[in-house]
C-alpha positions in Angstrom: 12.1 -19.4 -12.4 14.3 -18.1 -15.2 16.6 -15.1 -15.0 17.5 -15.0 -18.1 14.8 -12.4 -19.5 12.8 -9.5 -17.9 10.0 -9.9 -15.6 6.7 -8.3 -17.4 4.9 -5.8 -15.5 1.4 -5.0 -16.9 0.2 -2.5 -14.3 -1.4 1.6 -14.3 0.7 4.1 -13.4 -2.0 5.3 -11.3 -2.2 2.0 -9.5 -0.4 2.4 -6.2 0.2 -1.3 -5.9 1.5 -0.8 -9.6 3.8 1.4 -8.3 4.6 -0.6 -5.2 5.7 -3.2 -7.1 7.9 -1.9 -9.7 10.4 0.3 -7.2 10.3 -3.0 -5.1 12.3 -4.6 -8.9 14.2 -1.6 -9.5 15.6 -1.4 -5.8 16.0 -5.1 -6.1 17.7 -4.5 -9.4 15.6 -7.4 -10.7 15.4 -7.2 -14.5 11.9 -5.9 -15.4 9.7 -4.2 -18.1 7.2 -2.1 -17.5 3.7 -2.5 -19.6 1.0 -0.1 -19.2 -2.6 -1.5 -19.5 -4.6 -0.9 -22.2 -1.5 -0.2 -24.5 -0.7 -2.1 -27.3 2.0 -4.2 -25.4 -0.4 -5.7 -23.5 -2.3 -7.3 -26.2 -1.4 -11.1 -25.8 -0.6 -11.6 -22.1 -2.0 -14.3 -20.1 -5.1 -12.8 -18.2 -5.2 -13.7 -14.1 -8.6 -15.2 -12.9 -9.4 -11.4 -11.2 -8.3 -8.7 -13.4 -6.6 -6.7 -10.9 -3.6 -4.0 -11.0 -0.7 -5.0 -11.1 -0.1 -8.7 -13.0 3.4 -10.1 -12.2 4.0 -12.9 -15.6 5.9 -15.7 -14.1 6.7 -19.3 -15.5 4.9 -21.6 -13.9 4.9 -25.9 -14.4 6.0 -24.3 -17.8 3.3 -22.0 -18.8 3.4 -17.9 -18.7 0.9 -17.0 -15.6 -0.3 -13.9 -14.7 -0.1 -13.1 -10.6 -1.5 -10.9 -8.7 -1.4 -8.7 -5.0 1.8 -7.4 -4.6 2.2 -8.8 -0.9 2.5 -12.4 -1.7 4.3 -11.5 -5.0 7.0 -9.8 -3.2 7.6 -12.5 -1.1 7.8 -14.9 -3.8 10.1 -12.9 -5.7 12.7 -12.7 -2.5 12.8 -17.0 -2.4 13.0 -16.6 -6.1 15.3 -13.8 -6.8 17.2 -13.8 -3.3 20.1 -11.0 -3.4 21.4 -9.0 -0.8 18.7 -6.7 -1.6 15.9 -8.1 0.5 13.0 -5.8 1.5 12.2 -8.5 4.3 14.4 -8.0 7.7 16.5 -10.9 8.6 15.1 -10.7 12.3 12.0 -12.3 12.3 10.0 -9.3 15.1 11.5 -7.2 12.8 9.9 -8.5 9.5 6.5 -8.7 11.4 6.9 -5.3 12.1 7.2 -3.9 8.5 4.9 -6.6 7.5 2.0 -4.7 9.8 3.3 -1.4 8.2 3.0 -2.2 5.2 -0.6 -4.1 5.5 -1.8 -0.4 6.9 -0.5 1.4 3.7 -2.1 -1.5 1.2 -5.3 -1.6 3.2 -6.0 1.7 5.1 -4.0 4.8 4.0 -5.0 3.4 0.2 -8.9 4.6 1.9 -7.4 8.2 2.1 -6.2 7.8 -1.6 -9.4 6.7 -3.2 -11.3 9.0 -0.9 -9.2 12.3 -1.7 -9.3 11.3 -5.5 -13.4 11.1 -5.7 -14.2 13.3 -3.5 -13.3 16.7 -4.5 -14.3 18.1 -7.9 -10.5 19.3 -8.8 -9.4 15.9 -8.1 -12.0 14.1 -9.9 -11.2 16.5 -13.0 -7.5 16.0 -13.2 -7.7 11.8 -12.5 -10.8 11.6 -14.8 -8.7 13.4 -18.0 -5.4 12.0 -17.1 -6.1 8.3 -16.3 -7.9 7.8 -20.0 -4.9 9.5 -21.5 -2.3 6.8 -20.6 -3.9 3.9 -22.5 -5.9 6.1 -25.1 -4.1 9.5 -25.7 -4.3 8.7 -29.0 -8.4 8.9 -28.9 -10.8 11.9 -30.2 -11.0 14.5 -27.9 -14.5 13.6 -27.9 -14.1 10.3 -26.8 -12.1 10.9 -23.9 -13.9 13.2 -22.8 -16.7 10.8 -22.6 -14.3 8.2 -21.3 -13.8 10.8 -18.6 -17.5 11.5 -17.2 -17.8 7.5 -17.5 -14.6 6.6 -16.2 -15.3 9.3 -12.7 -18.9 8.5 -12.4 -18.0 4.6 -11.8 -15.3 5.2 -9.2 -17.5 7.6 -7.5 -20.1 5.3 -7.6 -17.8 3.0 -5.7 -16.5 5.0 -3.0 -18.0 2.7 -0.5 -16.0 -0.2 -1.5 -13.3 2.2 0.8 -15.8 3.4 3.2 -15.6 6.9 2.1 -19.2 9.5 2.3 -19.7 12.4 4.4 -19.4 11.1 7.6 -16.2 9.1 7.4 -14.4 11.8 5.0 -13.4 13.6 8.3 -12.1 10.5 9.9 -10.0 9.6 6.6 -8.6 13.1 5.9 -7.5 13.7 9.9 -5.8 10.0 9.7 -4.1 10.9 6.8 -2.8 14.0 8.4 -2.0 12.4 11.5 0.1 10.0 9.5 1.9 12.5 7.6 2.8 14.4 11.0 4.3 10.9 12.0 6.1 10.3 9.0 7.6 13.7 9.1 8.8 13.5 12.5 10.2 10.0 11.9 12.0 11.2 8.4 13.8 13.8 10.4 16.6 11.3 11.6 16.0 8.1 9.6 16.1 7.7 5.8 13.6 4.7 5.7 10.5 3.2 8.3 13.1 0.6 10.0 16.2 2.2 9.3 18.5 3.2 6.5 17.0 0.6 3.9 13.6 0.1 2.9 11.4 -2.7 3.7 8.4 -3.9 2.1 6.3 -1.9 4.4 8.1 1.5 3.0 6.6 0.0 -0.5 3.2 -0.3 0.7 3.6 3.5 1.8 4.9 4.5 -1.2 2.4 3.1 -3.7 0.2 5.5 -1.9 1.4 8.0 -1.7 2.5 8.1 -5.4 -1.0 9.7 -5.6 -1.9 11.3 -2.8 1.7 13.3 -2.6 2.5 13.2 -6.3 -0.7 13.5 -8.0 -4.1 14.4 -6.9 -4.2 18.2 -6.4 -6.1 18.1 -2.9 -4.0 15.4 -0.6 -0.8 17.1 -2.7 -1.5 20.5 -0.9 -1.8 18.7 2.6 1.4 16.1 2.4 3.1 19.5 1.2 1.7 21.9 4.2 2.3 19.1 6.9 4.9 17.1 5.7 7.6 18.3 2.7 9.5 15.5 3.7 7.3 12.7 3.3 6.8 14.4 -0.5 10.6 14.3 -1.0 10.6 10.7 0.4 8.3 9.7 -2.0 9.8 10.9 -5.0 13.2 9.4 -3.6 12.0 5.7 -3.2 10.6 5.9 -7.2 13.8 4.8 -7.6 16.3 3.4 -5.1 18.4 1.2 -7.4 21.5 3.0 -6.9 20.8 2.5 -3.0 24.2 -0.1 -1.5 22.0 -1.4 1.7 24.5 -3.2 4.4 22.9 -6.0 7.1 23.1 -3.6 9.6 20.9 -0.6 8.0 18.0 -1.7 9.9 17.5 -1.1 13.3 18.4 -3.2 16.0 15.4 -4.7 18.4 16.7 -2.5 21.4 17.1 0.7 18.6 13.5 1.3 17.4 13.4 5.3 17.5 10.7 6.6 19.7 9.0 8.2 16.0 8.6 4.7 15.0 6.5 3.9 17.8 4.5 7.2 17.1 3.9 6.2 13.6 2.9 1.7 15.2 0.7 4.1 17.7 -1.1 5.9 14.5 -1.5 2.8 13.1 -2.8 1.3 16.3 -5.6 4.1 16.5 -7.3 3.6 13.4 -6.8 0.0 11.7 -7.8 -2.4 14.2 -11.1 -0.8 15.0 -12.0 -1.5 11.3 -10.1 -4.9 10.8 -12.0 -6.2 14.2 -15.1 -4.9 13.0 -15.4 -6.0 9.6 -14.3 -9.2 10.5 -17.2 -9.6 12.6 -19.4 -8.3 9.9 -17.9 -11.0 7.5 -18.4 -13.5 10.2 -22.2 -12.9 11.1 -23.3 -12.0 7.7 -23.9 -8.8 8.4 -24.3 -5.6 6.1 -22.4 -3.0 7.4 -19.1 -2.6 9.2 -19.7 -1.0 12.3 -17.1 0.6 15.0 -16.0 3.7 16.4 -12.7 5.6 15.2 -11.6 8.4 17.5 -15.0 8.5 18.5 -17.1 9.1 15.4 -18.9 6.6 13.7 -17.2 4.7 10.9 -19.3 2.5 8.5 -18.8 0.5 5.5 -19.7 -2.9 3.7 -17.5 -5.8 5.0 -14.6 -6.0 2.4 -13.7 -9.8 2.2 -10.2 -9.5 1.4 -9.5 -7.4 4.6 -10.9 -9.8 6.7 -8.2 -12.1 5.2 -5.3 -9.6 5.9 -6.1 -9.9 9.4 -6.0 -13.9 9.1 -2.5 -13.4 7.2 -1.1 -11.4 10.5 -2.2 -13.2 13.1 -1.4 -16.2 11.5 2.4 -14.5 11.2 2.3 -13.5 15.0 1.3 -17.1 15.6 3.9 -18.7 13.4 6.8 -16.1 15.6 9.2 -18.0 18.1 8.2 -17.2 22.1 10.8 -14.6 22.5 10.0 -12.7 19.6 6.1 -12.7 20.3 7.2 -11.6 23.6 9.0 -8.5 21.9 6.4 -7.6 19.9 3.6 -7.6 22.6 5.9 -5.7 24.7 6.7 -3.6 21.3 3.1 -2.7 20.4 1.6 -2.5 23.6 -0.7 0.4 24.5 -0.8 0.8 20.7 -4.0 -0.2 20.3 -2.9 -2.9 17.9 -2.6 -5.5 20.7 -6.2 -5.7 20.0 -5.6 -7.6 16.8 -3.9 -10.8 19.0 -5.6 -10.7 21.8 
């Protein structure tokens, strides 16, 4: 892959995994340019086979390709643009560590985000007139508002791709706080998830919370009232390219902070309930997703990709030495996510 000239970004800024992805290059210091969908710029790029947010354009067996899902991509981009930089720990418990934190922030806190965004009317005002406005500011007022009712009625119609209605707002809004109340306590003492640099699962946080801290009105008020840290946070990683990490910034295996294990024990309560289940679904052909989250009822359609996510980690918990399976069972037990590698 050639260095010689900026890595092209076509993403939203009100994609998280857009986001993601773009302070993962600017902590990196990889060169980059950012290019908003829809905008002129755009016109001309190769187009991936699922037109997803964000596309990565790399050189590949020497054509321009677009890439997608920002997990994979930031893991090809650190054996392709290796620096001292890494977002991936050199200790590999530690690595499977952030890489379970950061699967929760792509794949469950990212349910709190489209849920908060569609589900209350001052949300679903502000996103339906600003996200038009980035790609087509330069449209008739009556157009966009048109674009507006249009654009809100199909992401409201799709709120079950998430598992977000009535009954499983509650459950969504009180992990979401739960998390926050975490992330707050851990934040006190330690600038990052695993220490005083960020790892990939900091990214997968942050994309998030780009919009449900920075941007929709509702989940803004709450990361605000419960948590003014994680808001500072969150504006902070935006931009961490003036950030010198040092090899020993994360923490050590006989280190991790008791708030860590609060925050793995948050994660433990709600996201392999759902990953279990919906595997299940997937497996037996079933409709629904079915399971119980802190004792209420949780339903949704089996979302294929998740099912993969939980192949991915226990194929990485597999693929871990003896000892260092060893120090994660002992690391995660009573979490509740011992349940995924049982």
């Amino acid at each position: 892959m050639s260095t010689d000239s900026p890595l092209p970004i076509l993403g939203a800024v009100g994609s998280p995994y857009t986001r993601k992805l773009r302070a993962v290059c600017r902590y990196r210091r990889l060169p980059h340019v950012f290019i908003q969908n829809g905008n002129p710029e755009s016109r001309g790029l190769p187009k991936p086979k699922v037109e997803l947010m964000p596309q990565l354009i790399l050189e590949e067996d020497g054509e321009r390709k677009a890439m997608t899902d920002t997990t994979p991509l930031i893991r090809r981009l650190e054996e392709s643009y290796p620096n001292e930089r890494s977002v991936i720990p050199d200790d590999p418990a530690l690595a499977f560590l952030d890489a379970l934190v950061e699967d929760y922030g792509d794949e469950w806190i990212t349910k709190a985000m489209f849920h908060y965004r569609w589900a209350y009317a001052a949300d679903i005002d502000k996103a339906g007139a600003i996200l038009p406005r980035w790609s087509m500011s330069q449209q008739p007022d009556e157009k966009l508002e048109g674009l507006k009712q249009l654009f809100s009625k199909r992401q409201i119609d799709r709120l079950w791709v998430v598992g977000s209605n009535e009954k499983t707002g509650p459950i969504i809004e009180a992990s979401y706080e739960r998390f926050l109340g975490a992330m707050e306590n851990h934040l006190r003492e330690h600038r990052f998830v695993l220490g005083n640099r960020p790892g990939s699962g900091d990214f997968g946080l942050y994309g998030q919370l780009t919009q449900l801290a920075l941007f929709d009105p509702t989940p803004m008020e709450t990361t605000l009232r419960i948590s003014a840290r994680t808001y500072a946070w969150a504006e902070l990683v935006e931009d961490l390219s003036g950030l010198e990490p040092v090899a020993t910034d994360w923490f050590a295996r006989d280190g991790l902070p008791d708030t860590f294990r609060a925050l793995l024990a948050e994660i433990g309560r709600v996201y392999p309930p759902f990953l279990l289940a919906n595997a299940e679904a997937l497996a037996t052909g079933a409709e629904k997703v079915e399971c119980e989250i802190d004792g209420e009822a949780y339903t949704q359609k089996p979302f294929p990709y998740q099912g993969k996510c939980l192949e991915w980690l226990r194929s990485d918990y597999a693929a871990l030495s003896d000892s260092d399976r060893t120090f994660i069972d002992d690391t995660i037990a009573g979490t509740g996510l011992e349940r995924l590698f049982a």
